[in-house]
C-alpha positions in Angstrom: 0.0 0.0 0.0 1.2 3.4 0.2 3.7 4.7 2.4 2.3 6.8 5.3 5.4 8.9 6.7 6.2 10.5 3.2 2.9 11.6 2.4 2.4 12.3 5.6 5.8 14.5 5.9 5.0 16.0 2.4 1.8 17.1 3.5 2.9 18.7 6.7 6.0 19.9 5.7 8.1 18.0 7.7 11.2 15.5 7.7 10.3 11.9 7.3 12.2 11.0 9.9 10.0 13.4 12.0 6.8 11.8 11.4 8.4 7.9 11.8 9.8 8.6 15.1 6.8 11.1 16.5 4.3 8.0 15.2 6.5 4.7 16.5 6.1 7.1 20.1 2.6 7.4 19.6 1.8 3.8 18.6 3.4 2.8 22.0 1.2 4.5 23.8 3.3 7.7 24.4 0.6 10.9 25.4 1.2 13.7 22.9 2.1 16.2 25.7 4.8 13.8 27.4 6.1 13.5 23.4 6.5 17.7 22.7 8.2 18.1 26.0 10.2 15.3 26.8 10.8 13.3 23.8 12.3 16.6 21.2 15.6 14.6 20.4 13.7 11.9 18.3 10.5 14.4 17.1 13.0 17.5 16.1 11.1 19.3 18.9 7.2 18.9 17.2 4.7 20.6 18.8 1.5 19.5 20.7 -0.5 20.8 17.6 1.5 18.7 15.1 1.8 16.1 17.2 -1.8 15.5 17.0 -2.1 16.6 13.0 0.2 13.8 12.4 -1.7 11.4 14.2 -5.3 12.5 13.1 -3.6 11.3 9.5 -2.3 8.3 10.1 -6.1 7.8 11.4 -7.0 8.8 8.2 -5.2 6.8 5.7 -4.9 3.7 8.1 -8.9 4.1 7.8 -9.2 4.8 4.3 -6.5 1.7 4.0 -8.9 -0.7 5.0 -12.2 1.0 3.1 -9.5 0.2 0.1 -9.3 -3.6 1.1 -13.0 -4.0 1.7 -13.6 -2.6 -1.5 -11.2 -4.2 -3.7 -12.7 -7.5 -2.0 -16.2 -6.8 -3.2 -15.0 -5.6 -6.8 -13.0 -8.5 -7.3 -15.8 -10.6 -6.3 -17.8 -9.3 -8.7 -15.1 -10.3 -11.3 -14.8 -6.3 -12.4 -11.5 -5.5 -11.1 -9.2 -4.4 -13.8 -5.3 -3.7 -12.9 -6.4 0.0 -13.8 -9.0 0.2 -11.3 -6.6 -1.7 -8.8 -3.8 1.2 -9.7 -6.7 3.7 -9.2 -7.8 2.6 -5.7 -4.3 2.2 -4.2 -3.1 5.3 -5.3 -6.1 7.7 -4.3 -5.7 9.7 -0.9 -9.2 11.1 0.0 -12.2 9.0 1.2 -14.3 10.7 -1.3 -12.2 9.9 -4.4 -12.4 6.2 -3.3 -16.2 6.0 -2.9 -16.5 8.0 -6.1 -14.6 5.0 -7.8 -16.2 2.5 -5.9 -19.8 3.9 -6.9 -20.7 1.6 -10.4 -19.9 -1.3 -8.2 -21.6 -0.5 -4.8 -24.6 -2.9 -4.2 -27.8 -0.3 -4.7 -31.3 -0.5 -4.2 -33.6 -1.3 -6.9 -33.0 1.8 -9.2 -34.8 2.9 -12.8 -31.6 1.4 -14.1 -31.9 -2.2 -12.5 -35.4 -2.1 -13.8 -34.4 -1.5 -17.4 -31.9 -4.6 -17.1 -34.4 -7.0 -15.8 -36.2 -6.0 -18.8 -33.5 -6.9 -20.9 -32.9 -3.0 -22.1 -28.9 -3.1 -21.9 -27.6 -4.2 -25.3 -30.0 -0.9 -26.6 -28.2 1.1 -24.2 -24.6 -0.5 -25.3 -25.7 0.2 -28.9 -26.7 3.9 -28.4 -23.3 4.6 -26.7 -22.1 2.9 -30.3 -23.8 5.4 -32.1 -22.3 8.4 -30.0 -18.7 8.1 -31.9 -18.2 10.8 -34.6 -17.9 8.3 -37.7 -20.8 5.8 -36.4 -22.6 3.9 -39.0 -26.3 6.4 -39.3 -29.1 4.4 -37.5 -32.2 5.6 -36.1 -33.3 4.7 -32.6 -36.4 3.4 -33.7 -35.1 1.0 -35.3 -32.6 -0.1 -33.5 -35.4 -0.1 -30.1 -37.4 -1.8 -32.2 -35.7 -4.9 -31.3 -36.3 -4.7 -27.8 -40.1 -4.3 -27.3 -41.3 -7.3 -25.2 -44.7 -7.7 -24.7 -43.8 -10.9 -21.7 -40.4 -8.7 -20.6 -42.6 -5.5 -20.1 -41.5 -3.3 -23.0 -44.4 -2.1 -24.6 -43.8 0.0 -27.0 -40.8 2.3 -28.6 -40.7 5.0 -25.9 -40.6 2.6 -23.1 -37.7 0.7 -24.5 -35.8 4.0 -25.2 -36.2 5.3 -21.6 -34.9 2.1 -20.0 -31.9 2.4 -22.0 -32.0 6.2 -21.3 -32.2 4.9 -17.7 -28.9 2.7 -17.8 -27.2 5.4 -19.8 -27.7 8.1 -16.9 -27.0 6.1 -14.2 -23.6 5.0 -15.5 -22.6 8.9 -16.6 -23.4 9.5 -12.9 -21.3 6.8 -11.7 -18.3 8.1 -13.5 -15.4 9.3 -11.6 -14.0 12.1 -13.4 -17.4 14.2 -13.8 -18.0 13.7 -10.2 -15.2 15.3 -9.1 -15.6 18.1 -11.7 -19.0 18.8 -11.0 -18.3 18.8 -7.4 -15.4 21.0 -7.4 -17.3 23.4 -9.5 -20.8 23.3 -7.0 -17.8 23.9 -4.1 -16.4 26.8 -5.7 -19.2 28.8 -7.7 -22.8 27.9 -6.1 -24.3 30.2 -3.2 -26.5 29.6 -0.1 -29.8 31.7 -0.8 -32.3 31.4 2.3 -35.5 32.9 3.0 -38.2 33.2 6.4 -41.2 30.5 5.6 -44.6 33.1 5.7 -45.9 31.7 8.9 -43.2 33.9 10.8 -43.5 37.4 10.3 -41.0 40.1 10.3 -39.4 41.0 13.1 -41.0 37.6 15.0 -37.9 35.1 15.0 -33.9 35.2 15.9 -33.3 34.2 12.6 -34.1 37.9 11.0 -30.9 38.5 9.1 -31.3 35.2 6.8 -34.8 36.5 5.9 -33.7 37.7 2.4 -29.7 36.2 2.7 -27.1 35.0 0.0 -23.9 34.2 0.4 -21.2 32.4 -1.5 -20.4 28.2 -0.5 -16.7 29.7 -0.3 -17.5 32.9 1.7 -20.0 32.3 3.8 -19.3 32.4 8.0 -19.3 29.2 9.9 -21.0 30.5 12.6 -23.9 31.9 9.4 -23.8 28.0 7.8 -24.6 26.6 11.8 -27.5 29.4 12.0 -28.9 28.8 8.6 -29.2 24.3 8.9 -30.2 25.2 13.0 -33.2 27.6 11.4 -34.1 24.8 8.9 -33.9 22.5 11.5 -36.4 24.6 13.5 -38.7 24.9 9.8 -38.0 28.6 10.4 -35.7 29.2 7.5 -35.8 28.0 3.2 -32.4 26.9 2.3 -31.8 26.3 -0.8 -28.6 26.3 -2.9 -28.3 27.6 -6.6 -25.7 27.8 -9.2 -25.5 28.2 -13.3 -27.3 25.1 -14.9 -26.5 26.1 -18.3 -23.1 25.8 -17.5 -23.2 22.8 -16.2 -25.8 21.0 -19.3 -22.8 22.9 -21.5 -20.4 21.2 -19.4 -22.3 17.6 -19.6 -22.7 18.1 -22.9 -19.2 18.7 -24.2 -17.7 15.6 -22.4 -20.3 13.3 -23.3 -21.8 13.8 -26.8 -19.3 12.8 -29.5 -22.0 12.1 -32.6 -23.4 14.6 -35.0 -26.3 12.8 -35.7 -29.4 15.0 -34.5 -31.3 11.9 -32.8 -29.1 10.6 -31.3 -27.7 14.0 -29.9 -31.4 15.1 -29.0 -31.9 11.5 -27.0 -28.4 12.1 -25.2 -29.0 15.9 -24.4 -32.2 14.3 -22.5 -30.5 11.3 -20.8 -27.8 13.9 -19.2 -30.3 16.7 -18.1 -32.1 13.5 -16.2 -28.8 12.0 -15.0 -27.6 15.5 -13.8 -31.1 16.6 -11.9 -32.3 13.3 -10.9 -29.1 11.2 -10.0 -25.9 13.8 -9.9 -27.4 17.2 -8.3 -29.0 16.0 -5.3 -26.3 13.6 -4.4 -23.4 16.5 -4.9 -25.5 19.3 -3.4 -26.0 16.4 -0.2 -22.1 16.3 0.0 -21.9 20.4 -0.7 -24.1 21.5 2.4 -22.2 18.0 4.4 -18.8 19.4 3.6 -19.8 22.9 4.6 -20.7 21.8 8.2 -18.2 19.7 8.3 -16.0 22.7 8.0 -18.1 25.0 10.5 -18.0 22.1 12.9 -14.2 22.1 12.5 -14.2 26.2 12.8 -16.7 26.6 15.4 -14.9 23.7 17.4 -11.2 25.0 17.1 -12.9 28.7 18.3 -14.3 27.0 21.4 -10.8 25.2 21.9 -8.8 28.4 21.6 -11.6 30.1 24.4 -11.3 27.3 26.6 -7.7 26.6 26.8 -7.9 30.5 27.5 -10.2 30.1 30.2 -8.7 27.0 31.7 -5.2 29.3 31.6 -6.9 31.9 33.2 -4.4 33.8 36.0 -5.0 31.9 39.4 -5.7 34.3 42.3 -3.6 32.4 44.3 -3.6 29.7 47.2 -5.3 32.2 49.8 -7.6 32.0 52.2 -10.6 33.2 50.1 -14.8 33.8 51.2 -16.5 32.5 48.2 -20.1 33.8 47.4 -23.1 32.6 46.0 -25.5 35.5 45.7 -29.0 35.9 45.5 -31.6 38.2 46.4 -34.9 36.8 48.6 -33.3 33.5 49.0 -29.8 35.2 50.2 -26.4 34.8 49.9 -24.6 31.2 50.4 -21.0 31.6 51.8 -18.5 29.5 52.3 -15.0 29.8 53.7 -12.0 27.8 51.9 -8.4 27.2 53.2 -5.6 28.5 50.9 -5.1 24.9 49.7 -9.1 25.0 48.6 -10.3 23.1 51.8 -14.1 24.0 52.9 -14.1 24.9 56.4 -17.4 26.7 57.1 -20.6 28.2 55.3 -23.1 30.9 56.2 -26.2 32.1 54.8 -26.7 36.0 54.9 -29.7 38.0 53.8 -27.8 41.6 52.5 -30.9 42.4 50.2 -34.2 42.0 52.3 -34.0 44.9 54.5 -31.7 46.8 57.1 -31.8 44.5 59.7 -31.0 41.5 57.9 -28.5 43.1 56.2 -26.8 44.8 59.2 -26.9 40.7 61.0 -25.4 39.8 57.5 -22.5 42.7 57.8 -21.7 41.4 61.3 -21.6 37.7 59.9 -19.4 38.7 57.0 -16.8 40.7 58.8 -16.3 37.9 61.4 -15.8 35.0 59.2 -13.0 37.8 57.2 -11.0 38.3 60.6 -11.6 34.9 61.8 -9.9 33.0 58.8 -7.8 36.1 58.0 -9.4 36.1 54.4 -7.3 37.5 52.1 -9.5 36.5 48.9 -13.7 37.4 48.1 -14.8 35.9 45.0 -18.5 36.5 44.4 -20.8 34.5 41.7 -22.0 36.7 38.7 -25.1 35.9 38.8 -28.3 37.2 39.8 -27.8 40.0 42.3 -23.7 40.2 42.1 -23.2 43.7 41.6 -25.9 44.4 44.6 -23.7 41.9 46.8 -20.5 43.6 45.3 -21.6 46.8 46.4 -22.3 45.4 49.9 -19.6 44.2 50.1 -17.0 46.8 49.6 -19.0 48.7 52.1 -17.9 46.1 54.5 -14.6 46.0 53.8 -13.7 49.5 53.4 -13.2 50.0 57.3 -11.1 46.8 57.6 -6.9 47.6 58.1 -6.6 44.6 55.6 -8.5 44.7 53.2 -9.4 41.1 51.1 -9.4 41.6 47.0 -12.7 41.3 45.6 -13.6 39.9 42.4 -16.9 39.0 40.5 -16.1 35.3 39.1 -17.9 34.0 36.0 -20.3 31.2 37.6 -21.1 29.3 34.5 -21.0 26.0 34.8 -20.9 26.1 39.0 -24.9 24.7 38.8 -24.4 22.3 36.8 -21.3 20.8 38.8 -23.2 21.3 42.2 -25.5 18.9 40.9 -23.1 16.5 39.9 -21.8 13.1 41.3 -18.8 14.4 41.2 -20.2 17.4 43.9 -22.1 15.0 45.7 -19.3 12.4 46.0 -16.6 15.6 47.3 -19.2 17.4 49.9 -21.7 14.4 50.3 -23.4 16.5 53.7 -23.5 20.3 51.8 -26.6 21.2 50.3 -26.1 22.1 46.4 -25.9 25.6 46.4 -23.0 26.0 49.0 -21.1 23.4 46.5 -22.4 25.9 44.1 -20.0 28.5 46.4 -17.4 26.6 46.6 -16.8 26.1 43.4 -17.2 29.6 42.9 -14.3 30.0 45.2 -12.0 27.6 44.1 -12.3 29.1 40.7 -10.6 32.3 41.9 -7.7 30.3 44.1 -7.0 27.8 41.0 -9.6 28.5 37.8 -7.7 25.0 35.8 -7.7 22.7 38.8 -12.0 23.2 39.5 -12.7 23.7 35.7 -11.5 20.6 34.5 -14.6 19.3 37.1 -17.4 20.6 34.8 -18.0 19.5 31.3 -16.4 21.9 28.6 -19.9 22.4 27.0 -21.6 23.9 30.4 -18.6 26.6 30.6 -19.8 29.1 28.1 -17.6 29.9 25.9 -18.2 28.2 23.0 -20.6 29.3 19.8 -23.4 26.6 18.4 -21.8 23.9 20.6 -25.2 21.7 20.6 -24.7 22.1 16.6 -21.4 20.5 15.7 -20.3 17.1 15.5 -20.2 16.0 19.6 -17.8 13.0 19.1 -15.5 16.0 17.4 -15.9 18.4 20.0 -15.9 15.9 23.0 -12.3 14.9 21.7 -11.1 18.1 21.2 -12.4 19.7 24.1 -10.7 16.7 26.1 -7.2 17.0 24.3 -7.5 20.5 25.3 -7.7 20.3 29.4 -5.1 17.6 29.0 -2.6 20.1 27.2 -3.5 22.4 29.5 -3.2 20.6 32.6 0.4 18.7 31.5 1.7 22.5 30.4 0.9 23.7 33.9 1.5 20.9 35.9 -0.7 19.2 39.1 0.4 19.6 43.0 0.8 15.6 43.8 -0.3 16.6 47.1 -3.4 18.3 46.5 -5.1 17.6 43.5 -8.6 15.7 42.9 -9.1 12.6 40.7 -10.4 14.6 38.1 -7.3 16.7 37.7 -5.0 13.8 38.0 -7.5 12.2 35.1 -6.0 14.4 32.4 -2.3 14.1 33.7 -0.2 12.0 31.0 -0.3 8.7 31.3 -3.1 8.1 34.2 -6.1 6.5 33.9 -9.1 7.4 36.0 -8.4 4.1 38.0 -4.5 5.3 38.6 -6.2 8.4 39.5 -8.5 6.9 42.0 -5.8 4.6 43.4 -3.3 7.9 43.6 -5.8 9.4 46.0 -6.3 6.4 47.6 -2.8 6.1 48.6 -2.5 9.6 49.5 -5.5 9.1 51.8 -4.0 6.0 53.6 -0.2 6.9 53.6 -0.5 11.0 54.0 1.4 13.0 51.1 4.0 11.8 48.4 7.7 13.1 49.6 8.9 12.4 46.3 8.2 11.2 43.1 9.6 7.8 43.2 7.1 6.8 46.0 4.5 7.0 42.5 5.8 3.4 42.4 4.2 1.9 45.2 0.4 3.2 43.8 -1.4 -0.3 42.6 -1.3 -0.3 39.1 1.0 2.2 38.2 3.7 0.9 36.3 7.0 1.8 34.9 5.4 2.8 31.7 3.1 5.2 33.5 4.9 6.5 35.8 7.7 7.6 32.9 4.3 9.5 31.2 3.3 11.1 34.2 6.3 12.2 36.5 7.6 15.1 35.0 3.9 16.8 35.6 3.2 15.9 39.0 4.8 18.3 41.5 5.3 17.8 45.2 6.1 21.3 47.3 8.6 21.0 49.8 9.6 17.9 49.0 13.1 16.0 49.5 14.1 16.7 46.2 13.8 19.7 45.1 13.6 18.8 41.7 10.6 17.2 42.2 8.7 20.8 42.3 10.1 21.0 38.4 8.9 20.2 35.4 12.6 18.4 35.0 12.2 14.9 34.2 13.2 12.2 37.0 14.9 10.7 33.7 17.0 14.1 33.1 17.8 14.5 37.2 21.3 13.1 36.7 22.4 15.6 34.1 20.7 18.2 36.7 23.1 16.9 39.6 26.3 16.7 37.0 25.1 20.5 36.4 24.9 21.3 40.4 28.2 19.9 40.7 30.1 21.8 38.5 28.8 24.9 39.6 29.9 23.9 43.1 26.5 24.3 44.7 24.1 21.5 46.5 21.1 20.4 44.9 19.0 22.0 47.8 20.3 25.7 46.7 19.4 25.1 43.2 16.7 28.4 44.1 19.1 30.6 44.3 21.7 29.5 41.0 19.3 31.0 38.3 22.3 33.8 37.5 25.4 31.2 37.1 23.7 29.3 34.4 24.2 31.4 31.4 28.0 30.7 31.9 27.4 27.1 31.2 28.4 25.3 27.7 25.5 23.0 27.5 27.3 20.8 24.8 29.6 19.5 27.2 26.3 18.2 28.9 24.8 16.2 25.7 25.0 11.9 26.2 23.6 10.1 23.9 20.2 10.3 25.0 19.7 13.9 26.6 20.4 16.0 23.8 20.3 20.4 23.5 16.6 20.7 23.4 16.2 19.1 26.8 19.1 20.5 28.2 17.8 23.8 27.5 14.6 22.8 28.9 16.1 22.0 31.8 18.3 25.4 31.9 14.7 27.2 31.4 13.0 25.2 34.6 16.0 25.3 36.6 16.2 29.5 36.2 12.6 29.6 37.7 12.1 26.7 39.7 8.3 25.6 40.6 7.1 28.8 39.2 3.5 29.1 37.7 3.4 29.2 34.1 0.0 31.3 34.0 0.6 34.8 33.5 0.1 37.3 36.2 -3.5 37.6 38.0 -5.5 40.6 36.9 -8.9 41.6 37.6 -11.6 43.9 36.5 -13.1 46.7 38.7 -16.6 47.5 37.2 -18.2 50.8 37.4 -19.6 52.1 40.7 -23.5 52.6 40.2 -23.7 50.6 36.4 -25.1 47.4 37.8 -28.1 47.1 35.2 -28.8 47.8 31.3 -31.2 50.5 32.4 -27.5 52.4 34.1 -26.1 52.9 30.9 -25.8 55.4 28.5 -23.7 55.8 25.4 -20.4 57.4 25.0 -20.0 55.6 28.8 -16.1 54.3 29.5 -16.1 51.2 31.6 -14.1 48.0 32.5 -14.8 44.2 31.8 -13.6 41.0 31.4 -13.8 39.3 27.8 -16.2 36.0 28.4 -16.2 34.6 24.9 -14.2 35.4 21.6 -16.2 34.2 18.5 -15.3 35.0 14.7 -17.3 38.0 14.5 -16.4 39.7 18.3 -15.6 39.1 21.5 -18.5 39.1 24.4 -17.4 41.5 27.4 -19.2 41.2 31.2 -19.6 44.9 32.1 -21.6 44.0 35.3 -24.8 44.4 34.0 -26.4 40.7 34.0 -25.6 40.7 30.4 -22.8 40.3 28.1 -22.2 43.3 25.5 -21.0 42.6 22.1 -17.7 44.0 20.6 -18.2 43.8 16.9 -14.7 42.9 15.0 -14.6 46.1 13.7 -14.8 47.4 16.8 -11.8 45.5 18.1 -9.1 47.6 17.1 -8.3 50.9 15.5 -6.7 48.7 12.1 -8.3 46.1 10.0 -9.3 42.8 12.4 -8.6 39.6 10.3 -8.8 37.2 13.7 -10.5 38.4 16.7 -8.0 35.9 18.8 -5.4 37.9 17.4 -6.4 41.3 19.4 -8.9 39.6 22.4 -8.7 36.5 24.6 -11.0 34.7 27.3 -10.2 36.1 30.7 -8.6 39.1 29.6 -9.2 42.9 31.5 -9.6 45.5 28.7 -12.1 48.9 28.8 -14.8 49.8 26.3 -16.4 52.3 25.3 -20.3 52.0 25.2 -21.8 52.6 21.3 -25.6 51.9 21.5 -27.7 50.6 23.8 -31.3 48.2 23.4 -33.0 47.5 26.6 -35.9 46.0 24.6 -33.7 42.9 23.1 -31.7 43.3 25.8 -28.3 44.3 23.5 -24.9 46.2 24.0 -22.6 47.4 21.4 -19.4 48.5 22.9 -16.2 49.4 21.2 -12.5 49.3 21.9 -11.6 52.1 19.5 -10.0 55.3 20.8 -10.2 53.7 24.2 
């Protein structure tokens, strides 16, 4: 068959050797983040992203490898297969190319064609395509059909016997490869979407306004506009309908098909194609038009949600503070809970700020007790109903305090939906749902990536059409994701839940479960070789999975690193020549630039790791995550009704799409930033100027209270 690492390297633009080492890794079950950071000797330093691009083609053509053998089999049963078609379906490289090939031969229902054979119609069709040569003897049709007309095999007359043969002819033109293709390529490239509002939904009455009267080119149009559109069809709200030049394509037909001069038989074969084309070739091609089309909007709209989420999950952490997390609410109060700086839950309260001044003055008292008594150094507070009222309460608390705790508003999507969980209910089995609900809220702000990766990817928010796209697609994206960004950051040994430990490289959910159940039993890990004595985790694992695990104030102090236990000796070679101990190894960040790492390579520890090591060992343990911001919203602008335009304020970007970015301004609603808002220059890629997470300040353009929409700009701001 063919050979997978050239085509493979070709396509990607990479060395062979590249793509044979990188796959004989990931066929032994190496993890793709355990390959891009530990394994850049043998993979010429690939990256996590193509990494995965290799292996999602090796999937490909190891799949479309054994479509090839399945269909060969059936052709050659068949006694069809020709060395030419053989040649043909080894050589081709797409799935549809080999289907298109495959399609005279595929077992089909019982078709106008099949019908026409029974009745014994295929020697008139294999003399009519005799007659369509240039210099073919001159016969007319009727007297060739003549021949055919079988009272007992159902052919009744002259017309009959010529539209079974027209039958045969149309369905082979439509099985041929070549025109296929052509056709195909030319509905991709010129045809447009054109969609309408069905007349039981007046103007102005559905979400779907914009496509009332809406065109736009197969190659141009928006994948979030081609999700909208088949999600309005779906609904029987919107007409879709696709339209291209016919005439161009009968010319086309035509020209490749007709060979003969003679006026019947040209007039019988201009008929048999127009029927092939409208009743066989169009609906089949426009079918694979509006599937290829999603498929590409599912790929768009999924790599959008990826980019958001891997933003989100990155998100600055606050810090491992004692924090007072939150819930708020207005009649049925506020639930809050008190965490330890590693995230433990050591007390809740329910206070009623909003239903009078007596309850709120009990609720003042409350809240400033729990802040001295656990020395709280961290408020987070849901945004949700009534968060700005419970922001504004309570920064009148704190303001008297000598030490004053940073508040923050938290995004809370997602903390319902785990509150309800198993998960929830197996961690806090004896808390009612909404202080789990606070917690989480809470933990969000200490660590955002270590609670996150609790809560399905699909309840956080930040993704466009999600319920739209190909699930199986997004599920495996959205899971490749957390794990890159769990392995990038690393996971405390010590501290972290199953689910964290889930997405580390190399452990299973039961290595997970049997991690914490060690850790339970036997107290913390005091260094990373005591992995070893978890059930079930082997040598194997335990080479995929110990340079992300850290412990903190462990023996070694290496094992707070993302060094490698594999690359510790090299470390200690290192140490020694610079004539410190491997316990100061804190403080000899300025002395390695004067090393010659080449005096360091061995045979299996080459630059690229060395200089990975140099990186870790100039900031030991540090957090990868960028530096913790947050937003201060606008005194007094806590609903739509507060705003007015031409207003500066402050927000935190809760979702990047392809046409914006959504901002939380602390109104209970998210205003829009239009792309050409973004930026005072042309905006290709919103990602490019906006991210999840990030601070930035706006300036308000127009304001609907009615449909409940913000514009806001980042022009001149």
């Amino acid at each position: 068959m063919l050979d997978y690492n050239k085509i493979i390297a070709t396509e990607l633009s990479l060395q062979q050797q590249q793509v044979e080492q990188s796959l004989e890794l990931l066929i032994e079950g190496a993890t793709v983040p355990f390959i891009a950071r530990y394994r850049k000797e043998k993979t010429g330093s690939l990256d996590e992203t193509q990494l995965r691009d290799i292996l999602e083609r090796y999937t490909y053509l190891s799949e479309l490898d054994k479509r090839k053998d399945t269909i060969l089999e059936a052709i050659k049963n068949q006694d069809k297969l020709t060395d030419q078609l053989q040649k043909k379906i080894e050589s081709c490289l797409s799935k549809t190319e080999l289907e298109d090939l495959y399609l005279p031969y595929k077992p089909k229902r019982r078709t106008k064609a099949t019908i026409a054979r029974e009745k014994g119609l295929e020697g008139l069709a294999t003399a009519i395509k005799y007659l369509n040569i240039p210099d073919a003897k001159l016969q007319s049709l009727e007297e060739i059909a003549g021949e055919y007309i079988s009272e007992e095999k159902g052919v009744n007359n002259l017309e009959e016997a010529l539209q079974g043969a027209s039958d045969i002819l149309a369905e082979e033109v439509a099985e041929k490869a070549n025109l296929r293709a052509y056709l195909r390529d030319y509905l991709m490239k010129e045809s447009i979407f054109i969609s309408s509002i069905k007349k039981e939904h007046p103007e102005g009455s559905t979400k779907y306004e914009m496509y009332r009267n809406f065109q736009a080119s197969v190659t141009k149009i928006a994948p979030h506009n081609i999700l909208a559109l088949f999600r309005g069809e779906t609904e029987k709200i919107i007409s879709l309908s696709i339209d291209f030049d016919e005439t161009y394509i009968t010319a086309y037909l035509y020209n490749e098909e007709i060979k003969t001069k003679n006026k019947g038989i040209k007039a019988f074969y201009q008929s048999m194609l127009k029927d092939s084309f409208n009743r066989l070739i169009k609906p089949s091609l426009l079918r694979e038009v509006r599937a290829d089309r999603k498929n590409w909007a599912d790929l768009e709209s999924i790599n959008t949600f990826e980019i958001n989420l891997r933003e989100l999950l990155l998100s600055p952490p606050a810090g491992m503070q004692p924090t007072l997390a939150i819930d708020p609410g207005f009649r049925t109060g506020c639930k809050v809970a008190v965490l330890s700086e590693t995230g433990q839950f050591l007390e809740y309260q329910a206070i009623f700020p909003h239903t009078g001044a007596a309850k709120q003055k009990e609720a003042k008292n409350t809240l400033k007790n729990l802040i001295q008594k656990y020395e709280i150094e961290l408020i987070a507070i849901g945004n949700g109903t009534a968060s700005r009222e419970t922001d504004q309460f309570v920064g009148e608390v704190i303001k008297p305090l000598e030490n004053q705790p940073i508040k923050v508003i938290v995004n809370e999507s997602g903390a319902s939906i785990y509150s309800a969980s198993d998960l929830a209910r197996e961690e806090f089995p004896d808390l009612d749902i909404t202080v789990r609900g606070a917690i989480s809220i809470g933990r969000r702000l200490q660590d955002p990536l270590a609670e996150l990766v609790k809560i399905d990817p699909k309840s956080i928010g930040v993704g466009q059409y999600q319920h739209d796209v190909d699930q199986k697609l997004l599920k495996k994206n959205l899971e490749e994701t957390v794990e890159s960004c769990v392995n990038y950051v690393g996971v405390d040994l010590n501290t972290a839940s199953k689910q964290l430990l889930t997405f580390v490289s190399g452990i299973t959910p039961t290595i997970a479960n049997n991690i914490v159940s060690y850790r339970d039993k036997n107290g913390i890990f005091n260094n990373r070789k005591e992995l070893l004595k978890v059930s079930k985790l082997g040598p194997k694992a335990y080479e995929q999975a110990a340079g992300f695990l850290r412990i903190r104030g462990g023996k070694n102090p290496l094992d707070n690193t993302a060094v490698h236990p594999e690359s510790y000796t090299v470390v200690e070679t290192i140490i020694k020549q610079l004539g410190v101990s491997l316990s100061d190894i804190n403080n000899i960040s300025s002395r390695l630039k004067s090393l010659d790492l080449n005096t360091f390579v061995t045979d299996t520890i080459g630059l690229p790791t060395l200089e990975d090591v140099i990186a870790e060992l100039e900031k030991p343990g540090r957090d990868p995550r960028e530096e913790f911001k947050y937003a201060t919203f606008k005194e007094g602008v806590t609903e739509i009704s507060d705003l007015s335009e031409g207003m500066i304020l402050e927000g935190v970007i809760t979702n990047v799409v392809k046409f914006g970015a959504f901002i939380d301004i602390g109104v209970h609603q998210d205003g829009l930033i239009h792309i050409s808002q973004l930026a005072n220059y042309f905006v290709n890629d919103t990602n490019e100027v906006v991210k999840v997470g990030e601070v930035v300040k706006v300036k308000v353009l127009e304001i609907d209270e009615k449909l409940k929409r913000v514009s806001l700009s980042m022009k001149e701001v």
